[in-house]
C-alpha positions in Angstrom: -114.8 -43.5 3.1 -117.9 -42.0 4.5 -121.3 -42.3 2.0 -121.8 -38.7 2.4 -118.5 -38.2 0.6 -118.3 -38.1 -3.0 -115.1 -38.7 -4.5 -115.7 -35.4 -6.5 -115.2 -33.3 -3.9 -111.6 -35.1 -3.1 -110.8 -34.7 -6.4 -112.0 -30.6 -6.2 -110.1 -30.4 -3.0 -106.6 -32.1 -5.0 -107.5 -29.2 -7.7 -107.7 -26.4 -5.4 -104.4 -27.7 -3.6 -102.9 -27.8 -7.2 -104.1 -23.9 -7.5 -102.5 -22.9 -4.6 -99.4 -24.6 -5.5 -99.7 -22.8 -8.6 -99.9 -19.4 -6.9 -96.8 -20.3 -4.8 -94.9 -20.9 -7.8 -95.9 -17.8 -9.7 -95.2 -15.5 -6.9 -91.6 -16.7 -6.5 -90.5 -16.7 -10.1 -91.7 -12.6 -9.5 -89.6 -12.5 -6.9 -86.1 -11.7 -6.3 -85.3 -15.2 -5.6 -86.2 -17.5 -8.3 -83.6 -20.2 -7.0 -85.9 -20.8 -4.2 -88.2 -24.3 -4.4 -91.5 -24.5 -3.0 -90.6 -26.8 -0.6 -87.6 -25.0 0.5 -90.0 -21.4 0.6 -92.5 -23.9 2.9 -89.2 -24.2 5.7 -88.7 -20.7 5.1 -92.2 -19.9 5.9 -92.7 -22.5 8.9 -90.0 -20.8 10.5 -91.3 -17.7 9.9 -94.4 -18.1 11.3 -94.4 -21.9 13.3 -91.3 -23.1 14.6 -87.8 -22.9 15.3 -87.2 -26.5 15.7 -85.7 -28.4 12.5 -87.5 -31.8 13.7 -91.2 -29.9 13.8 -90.5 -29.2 10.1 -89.0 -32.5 9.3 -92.2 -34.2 10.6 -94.8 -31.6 9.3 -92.8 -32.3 6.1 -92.7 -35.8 6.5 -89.2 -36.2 5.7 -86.4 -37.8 7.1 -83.7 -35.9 9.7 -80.8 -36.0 7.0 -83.2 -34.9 4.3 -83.9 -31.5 6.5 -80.9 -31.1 7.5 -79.5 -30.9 3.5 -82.4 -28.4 3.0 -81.6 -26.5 5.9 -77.6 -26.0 4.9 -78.8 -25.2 1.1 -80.8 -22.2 2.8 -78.2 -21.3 5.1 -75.5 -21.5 2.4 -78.0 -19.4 0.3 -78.5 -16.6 3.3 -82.2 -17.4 4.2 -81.6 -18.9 7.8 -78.8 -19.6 10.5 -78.9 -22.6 12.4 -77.2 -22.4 15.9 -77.1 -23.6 18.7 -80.0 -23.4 21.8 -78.2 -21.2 24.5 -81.0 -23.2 26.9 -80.4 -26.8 25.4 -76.8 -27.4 24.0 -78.5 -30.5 22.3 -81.5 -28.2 20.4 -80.5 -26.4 16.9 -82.6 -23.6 16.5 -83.5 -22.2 13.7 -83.9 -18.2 12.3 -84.0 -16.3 9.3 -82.2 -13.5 8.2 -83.3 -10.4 7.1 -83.3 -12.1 3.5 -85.1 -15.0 4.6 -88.1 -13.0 6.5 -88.1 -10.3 3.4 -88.5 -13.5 0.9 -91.3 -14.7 3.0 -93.0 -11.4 3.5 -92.6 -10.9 -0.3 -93.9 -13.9 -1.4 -96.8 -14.4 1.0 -98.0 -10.7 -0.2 -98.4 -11.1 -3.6 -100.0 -14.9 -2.5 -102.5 -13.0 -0.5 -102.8 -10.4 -3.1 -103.6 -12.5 -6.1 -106.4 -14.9 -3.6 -108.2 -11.2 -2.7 -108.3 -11.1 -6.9 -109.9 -14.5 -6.9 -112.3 -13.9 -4.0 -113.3 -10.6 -5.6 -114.8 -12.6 -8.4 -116.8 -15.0 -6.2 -119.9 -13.2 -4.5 -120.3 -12.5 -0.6 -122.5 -15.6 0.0 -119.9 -18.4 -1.2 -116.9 -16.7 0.2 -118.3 -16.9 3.8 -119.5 -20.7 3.1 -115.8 -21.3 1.6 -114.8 -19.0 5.1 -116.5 -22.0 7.1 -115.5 -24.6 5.1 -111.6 -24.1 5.1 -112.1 -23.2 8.8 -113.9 -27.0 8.9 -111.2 -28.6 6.8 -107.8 -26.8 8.7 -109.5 -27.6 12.0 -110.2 -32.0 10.9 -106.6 -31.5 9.0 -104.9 -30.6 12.9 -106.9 -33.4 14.9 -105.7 -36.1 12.6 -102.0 -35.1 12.8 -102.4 -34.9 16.5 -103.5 -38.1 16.6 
């Protein structure tokens, strides 16, 4: 571990995590779907917005190929997603939601977005752009070391 780094700040970064996870959790017991896990909202939400391929979410996960595949057939048994078959690559599942699974994750990820604003709205102008370029910092390192 670098000098520069304190362990404080690893331990403020775990808190903040925790808050978000928090948040998560609090918009989907509003919503319509309280049956939904976070982890099984997170596939929802990758698909939604990053991939169509179960093996992308099975390593961004970190999880093994029969663990995503009993997630995936929970959320297709519960109307969130279809798997079939790649009309290009008979080989490739591919995977899309239904209009239950992109209203959940438009749902959800609104009143997320909605309840940071309320949080940044309490923090003034000067630490919101430094926490702007910090997170921007941190997403950017997070990518280069899974691409390694």
């Amino acid at each position: 571990m670098p000098a520069a780094v304190s362990m404080s700040i690893e331990e403020k970064i775990l808190a903040a995590s925790k808050i978000m996870v928090n948040i998560l959790a609090q918009s989907l017991l509003h919503g319509k779907n309280r049956s939904l896990s976070a982890p099984q909202f997170r596939i929802l939400d990758m698909v939604y917005h990053v991939t169509d391929k179960p093996t992308d979410i099975a390593k961004m996960l970190d999880v093994s190929p029969p663990s995503i595949t009993w997630m995936l057939e929970r959320l297709e048994k519960g109307g969130f997603l279809k798997r079939e078959t790649s009309t290009k690559d008979r080989r490739r599942i591919v995977l899309t939601l239904t209009g239950m699974g992109k209203d959940v994750v438009e749902r959800v990820n609104a009143r997320r977005m909605a309840y940071i604003y309320r949080i940044l709205k309490m923090m003034d102008a000067k630490t919101v752009r430094q926490l702007d370029e910090s997170l921007s910092a941190f997403s950017d390192s997070y990518l280069r070391l899974k691409e390694d």
